[in-house]
C-alpha positions as CSV (number, residue, x, y, z in Angstrom):
1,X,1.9,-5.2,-1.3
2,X,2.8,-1.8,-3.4
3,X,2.2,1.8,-2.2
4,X,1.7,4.8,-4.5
5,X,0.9,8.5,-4.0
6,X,1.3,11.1,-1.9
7,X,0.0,10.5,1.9
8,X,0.0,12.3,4.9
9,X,1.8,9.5,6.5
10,X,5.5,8.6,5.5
11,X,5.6,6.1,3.0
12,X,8.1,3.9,5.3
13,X,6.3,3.9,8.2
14,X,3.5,2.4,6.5
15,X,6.0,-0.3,5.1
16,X,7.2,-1.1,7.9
17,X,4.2,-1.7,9.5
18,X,2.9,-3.6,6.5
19,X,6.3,-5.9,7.0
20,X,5.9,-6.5,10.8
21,X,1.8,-7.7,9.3
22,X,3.4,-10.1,7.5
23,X,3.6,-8.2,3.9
24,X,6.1,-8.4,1.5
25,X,7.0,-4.8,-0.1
26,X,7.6,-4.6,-4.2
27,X,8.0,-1.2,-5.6
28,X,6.3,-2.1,-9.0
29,X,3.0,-4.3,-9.2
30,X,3.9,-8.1,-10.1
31,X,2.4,-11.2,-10.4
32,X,2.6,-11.7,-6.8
33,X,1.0,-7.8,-5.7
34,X,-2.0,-8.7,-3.9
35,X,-2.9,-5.4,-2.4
36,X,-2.0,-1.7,-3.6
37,X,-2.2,1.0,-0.9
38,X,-3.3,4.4,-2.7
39,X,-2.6,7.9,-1.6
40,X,-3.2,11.2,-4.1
41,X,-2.4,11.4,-7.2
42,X,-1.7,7.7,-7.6
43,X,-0.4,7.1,-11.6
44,X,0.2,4.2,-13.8
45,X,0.4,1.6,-10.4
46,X,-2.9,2.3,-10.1
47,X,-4.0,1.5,-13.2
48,X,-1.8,-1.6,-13.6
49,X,-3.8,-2.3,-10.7
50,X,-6.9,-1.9,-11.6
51,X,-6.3,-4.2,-14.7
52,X,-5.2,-7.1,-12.7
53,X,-8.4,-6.8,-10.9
54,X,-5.3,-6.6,-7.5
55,X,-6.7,-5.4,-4.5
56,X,-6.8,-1.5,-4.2
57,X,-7.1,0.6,-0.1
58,X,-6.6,4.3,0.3
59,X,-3.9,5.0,2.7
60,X,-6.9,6.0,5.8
61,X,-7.8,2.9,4.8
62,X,-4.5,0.7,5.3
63,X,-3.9,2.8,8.7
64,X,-7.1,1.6,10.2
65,X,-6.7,-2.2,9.3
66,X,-3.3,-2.3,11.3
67,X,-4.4,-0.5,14.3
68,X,-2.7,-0.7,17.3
69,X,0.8,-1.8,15.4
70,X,1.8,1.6,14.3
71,X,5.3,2.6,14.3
72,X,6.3,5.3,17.3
């Protein structure tokens, strides 16, 4: 999983989160991306992204799949 953009939720909160799901965290897409979490003004992740045909969520979007396991 990769995250790119600005988002009203801190960018390390969500990776933890995405770690205690299971996820692993790359800061580039690879081979092994399976999912990019977008905020605003996503750049060239995004279209890397999009090329590898690689899962893409908006950052709302990520924060509603996890639910309840939000970090306090």
């Amino acid at each position: 999983m990769c995250f790119t953009g600005k988002s009203r939720f801190i960018r390390s909160d969500m990776q933890e989160i995405a770690i205690i799901n299971g996820a692993k965290i790359s800061n580039n897409i690879q081979s092994s991306t399976t999912m990019l979490v977008v905020g605003e003004d996503a750049g060239s992740k995004l279209d890397k992204a999009q090329e590898k045909e690689i899962i893409i969520i908006s950052d709302d979007e990520f924060m509603e799949m996890v639910g309840d396991n939000i970090v306090s």
